[in-house]
C-alpha positions as CSV (number, residue, x, y, z in Angstrom):
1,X,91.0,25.7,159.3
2,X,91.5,25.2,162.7
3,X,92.6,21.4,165.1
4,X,91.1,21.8,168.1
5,X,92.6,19.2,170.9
6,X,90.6,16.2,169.6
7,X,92.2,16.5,165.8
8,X,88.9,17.9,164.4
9,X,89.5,20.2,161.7
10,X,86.6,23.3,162.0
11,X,86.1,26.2,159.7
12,X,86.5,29.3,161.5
13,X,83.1,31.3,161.8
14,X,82.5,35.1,162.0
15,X,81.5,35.5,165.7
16,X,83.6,32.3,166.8
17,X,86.3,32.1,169.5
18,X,90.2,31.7,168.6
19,X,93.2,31.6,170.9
20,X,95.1,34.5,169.5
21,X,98.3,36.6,170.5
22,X,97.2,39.6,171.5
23,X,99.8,42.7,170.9
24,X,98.4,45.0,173.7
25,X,98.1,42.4,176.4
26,X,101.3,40.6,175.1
27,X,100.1,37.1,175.4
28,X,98.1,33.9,173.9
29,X,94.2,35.2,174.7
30,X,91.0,34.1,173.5
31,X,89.7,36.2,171.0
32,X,85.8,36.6,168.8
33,X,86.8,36.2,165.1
34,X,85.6,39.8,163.3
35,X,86.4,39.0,159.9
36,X,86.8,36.4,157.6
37,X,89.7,36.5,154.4
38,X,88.1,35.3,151.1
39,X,90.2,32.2,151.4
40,X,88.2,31.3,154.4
41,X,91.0,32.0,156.9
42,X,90.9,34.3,159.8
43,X,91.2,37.7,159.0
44,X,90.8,40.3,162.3
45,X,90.3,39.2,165.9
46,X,89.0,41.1,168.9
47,X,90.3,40.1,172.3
48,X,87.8,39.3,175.0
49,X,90.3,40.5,177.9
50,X,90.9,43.9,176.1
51,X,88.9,44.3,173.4
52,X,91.5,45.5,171.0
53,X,90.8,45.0,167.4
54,X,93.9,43.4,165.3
55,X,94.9,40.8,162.8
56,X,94.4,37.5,163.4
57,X,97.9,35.9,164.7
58,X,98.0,32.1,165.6
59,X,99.1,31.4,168.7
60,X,102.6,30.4,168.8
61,X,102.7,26.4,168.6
62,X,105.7,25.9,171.5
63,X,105.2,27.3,174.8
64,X,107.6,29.5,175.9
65,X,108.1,31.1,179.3
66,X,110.6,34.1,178.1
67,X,108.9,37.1,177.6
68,X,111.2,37.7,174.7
69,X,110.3,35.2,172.4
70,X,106.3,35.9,173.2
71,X,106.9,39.4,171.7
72,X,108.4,37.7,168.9
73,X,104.9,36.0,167.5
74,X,104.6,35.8,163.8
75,X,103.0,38.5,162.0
76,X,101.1,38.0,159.3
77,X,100.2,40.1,156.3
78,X,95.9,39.3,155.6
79,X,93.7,40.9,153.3
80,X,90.4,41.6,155.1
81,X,87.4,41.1,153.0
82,X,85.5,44.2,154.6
83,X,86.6,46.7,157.2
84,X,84.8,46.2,160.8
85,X,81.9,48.7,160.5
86,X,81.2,50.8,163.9
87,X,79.3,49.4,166.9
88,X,75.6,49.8,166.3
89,X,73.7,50.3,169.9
90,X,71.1,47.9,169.4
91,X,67.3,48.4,169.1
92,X,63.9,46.5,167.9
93,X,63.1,49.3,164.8
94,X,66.8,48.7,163.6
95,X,67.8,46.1,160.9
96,X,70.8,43.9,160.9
97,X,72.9,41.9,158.8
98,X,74.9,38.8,159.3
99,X,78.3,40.3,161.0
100,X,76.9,43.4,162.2
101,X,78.3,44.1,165.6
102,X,75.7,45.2,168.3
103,X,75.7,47.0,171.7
104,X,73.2,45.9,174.0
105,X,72.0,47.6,177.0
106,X,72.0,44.0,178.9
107,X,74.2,41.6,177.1
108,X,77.0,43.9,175.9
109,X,78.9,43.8,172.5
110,X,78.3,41.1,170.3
111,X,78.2,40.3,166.8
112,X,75.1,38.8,164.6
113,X,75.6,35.6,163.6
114,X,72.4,34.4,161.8
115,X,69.0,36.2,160.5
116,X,65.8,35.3,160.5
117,X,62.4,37.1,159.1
118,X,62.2,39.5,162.6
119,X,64.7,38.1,164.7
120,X,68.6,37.6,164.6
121,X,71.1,35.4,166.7
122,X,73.8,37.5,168.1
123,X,77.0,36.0,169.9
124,X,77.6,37.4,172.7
125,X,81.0,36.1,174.4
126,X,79.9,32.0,174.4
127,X,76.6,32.8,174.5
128,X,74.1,33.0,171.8
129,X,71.1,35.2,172.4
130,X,68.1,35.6,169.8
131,X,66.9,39.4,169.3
132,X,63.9,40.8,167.7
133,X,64.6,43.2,165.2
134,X,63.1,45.1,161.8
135,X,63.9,42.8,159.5
């Protein structure tokens, strides 16, 4: 579950955004959730700054202005309920699934969120867009 600033407890959603330490860019980034544990807790992240593809680790709850004790985030051990499958270029004759990830031509990388008879919702960055596809 995550409190955002207001005290509201949300459920985290595959294709939502999470602040995140990110290990290659060595700080507190906003991140897409890619995976969800079967505990409903956030498995694997993917940062929007780098677009690395790691564990989910919480951003550390004091602010620190060492460099030091950023490395020093908490690492935690999660069972992912499925591997991220590859990036799938997108196109109309193609079918997707909720939690597919898609490459568009226009929009970029993005992941599907909801489908519909012939269309699906993909998140791309804050934006949702609605696609056609074969479905």
């Amino acid at each position: 579950m995550l409190k955002n600033s207001l005290g509201i407890v949300k459920r985290p959603q595959l294709g939502g955004d999470v602040d995140a330490y990110c290990g290659k860019c060595k700080e507190t980034r906003e991140h897409v959730i890619a995976a969800i544990n079967p505990d409903g807790s956030i498995g694997r992240v993917e940062c929007r700054t780098c677009r690395s593809n790691h564990i989910y680790r919480e951003r550390s709850a004091k602010t620190s202005t060492t460099r030091s004790s950023t490395r020093a985030a908490k690492k935690e051990s999660v069972s992912v309920i499925e591997d991220i499958g590859p990036l799938r270029a997108y196109s109309m004759q193609e079918r997707f699934a909720a939690g597919d990830r898609v490459d568009h031509p226009k929009f970029g990388v993005g992941v599907v969120v909801e489908v519909r008879a012939g269309k699906i919702d993909v998140k791309f960055g804050r934006e949702v867009k609605t696609l056609i596809h074969a479905g």
